[in-house]
N, C-alpha and C positions, 0 to 999 in steps of 0.2 A: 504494500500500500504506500508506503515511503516513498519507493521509487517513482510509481506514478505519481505522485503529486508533487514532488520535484522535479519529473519529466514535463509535465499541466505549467508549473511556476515558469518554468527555463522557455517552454514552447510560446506561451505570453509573452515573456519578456522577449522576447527575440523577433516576434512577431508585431509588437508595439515599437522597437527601435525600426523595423525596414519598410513601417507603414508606407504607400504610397498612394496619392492624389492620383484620381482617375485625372481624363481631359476634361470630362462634363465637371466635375467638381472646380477645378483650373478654369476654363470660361466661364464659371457661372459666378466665381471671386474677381476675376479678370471685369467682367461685366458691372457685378456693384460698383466696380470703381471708375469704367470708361466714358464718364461725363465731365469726372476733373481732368482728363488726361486728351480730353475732344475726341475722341476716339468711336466710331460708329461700330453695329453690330458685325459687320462684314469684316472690320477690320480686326477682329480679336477671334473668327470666327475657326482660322485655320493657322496653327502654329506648331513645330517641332518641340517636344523638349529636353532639351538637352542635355541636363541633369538634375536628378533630382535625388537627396538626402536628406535624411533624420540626424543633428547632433545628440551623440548620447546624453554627454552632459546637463543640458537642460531641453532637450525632446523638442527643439526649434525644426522646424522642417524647412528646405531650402529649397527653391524651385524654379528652374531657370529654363526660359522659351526663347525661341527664335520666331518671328513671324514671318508667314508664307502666304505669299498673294499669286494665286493662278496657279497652284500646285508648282511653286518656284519660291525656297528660301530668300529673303531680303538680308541681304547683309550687314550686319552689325545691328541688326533691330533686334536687340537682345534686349527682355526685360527678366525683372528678379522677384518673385514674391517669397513672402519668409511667415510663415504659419507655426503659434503657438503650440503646445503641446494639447491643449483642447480645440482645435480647427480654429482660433481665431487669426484673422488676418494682421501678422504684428505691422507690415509696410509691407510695399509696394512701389519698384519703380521701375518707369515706361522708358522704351528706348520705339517701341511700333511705331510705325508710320500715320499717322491718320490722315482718311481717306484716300488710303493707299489704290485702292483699284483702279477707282481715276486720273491715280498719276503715272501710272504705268505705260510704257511705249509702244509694249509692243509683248504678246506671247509666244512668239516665233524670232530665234537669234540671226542676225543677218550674217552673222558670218560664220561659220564652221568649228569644230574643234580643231583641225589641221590649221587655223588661219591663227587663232587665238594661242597654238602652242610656237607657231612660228613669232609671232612679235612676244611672245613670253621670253621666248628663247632668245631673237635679235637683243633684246632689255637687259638682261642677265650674265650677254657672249656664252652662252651656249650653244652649242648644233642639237637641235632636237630633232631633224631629219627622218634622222634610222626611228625614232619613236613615234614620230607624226605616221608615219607608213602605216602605225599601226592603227591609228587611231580615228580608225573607218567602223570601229566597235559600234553596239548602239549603246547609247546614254539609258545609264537604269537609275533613276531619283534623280534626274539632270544632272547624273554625274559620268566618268569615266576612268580607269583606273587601270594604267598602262605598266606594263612592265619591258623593260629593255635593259639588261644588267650593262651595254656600251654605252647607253647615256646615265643613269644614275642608276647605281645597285640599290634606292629605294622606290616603291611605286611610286609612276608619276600620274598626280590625281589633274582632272581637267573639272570641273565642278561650274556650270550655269546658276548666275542668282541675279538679283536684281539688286542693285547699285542704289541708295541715296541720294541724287544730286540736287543741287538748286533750281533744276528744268524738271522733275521729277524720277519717278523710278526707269532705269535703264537698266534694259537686259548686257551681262555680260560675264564671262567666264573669269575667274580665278584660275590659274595654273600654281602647283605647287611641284616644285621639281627640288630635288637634293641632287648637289654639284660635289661630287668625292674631291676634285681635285683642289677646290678652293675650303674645302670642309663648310660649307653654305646652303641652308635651305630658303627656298626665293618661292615666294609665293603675291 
């Protein structure tokens, strides 16, 4: 009897440190708050998250999104909420776009991942060549993930998101390449 109710006590507690926020609970905290933040429904609607953890020490939960407009990550629109040990919301803070869909350019990238790794590569004095050949792959989560141990013995990730600017959201690629010879990863 001992053992089970030590095995009950431990399965709790272990179970209460790796709690995790579904999404609907996450938009629906996201939401109470997207009026101070000018934020419409649309725009808190669909987002990654990117990590999320319980501290043990005082049962703080941390929870951190990305937001995604057109089934496309927006870049650095990283926001942060931090929930009590009893679900309340301690803060909250917004990096989202608002009324991001309408600032968007475009859901179709105009140029290629061969295009984007080549001026990645021209930026960097890399030859991504031999790696570009390959990268006729198709894109799975608007990303791609090349490997070619003659240009960098790490994968080289090609990744579509949509950009911030002061003209609105712009589609374009991130290249992330590791350069052995200069010990440098360029992204």
């Amino acid at each position: 009897m001992k053992k089970i109710t030590l095995f009950t006590i431990v399965f709790l507690a272990v179970s209460t440190v790796f709690a995790q926020y579904s999404e609907t609970t996450i938009r629906d905290l996201y939401a109470s708050q997207m009026q101070q933040f000018q934020l419409t429904q649309t725009d808190i609607s669909d987002f990654v998250i990117t990590d999320q953890y319980t501290d043990q020490h005082n049962g703080v939960t941390h929870i951190y999104l990305r937001q995604v407009v057109n089934g496309i990550e927006v870049f650095n629109a990283n926001s942060s909420m931090h929930l009590a040990k009893d679900g309340n919301l301690i803060s909250i803070q917004n990096a989202f776009v608002a009324n991001a869909v309408s600032k968007t350019n475009s859901t179709t990238p105009s140029v290629g991942v061969s295009a984007a790794m080549q001026s990645a590569g021209n930026e960097v004095s890399m030859n991504l060549q031999t790696a570009m050949s390959k990268s006729d792959v198709l894109m799975q989560s608007n990303q791609v993930v090349i490997m070619d141990a003659l240009v960098s013995p790490e994968p080289i990730k090609v990744k579509l998101h949509y950009l911030n600017t002061p003209g609105g959201l712009k589609l374009s690629y991130n290249v992330e390449v590791y350069n052995a010879q200069t010990n440098d990863w360029w992204n």
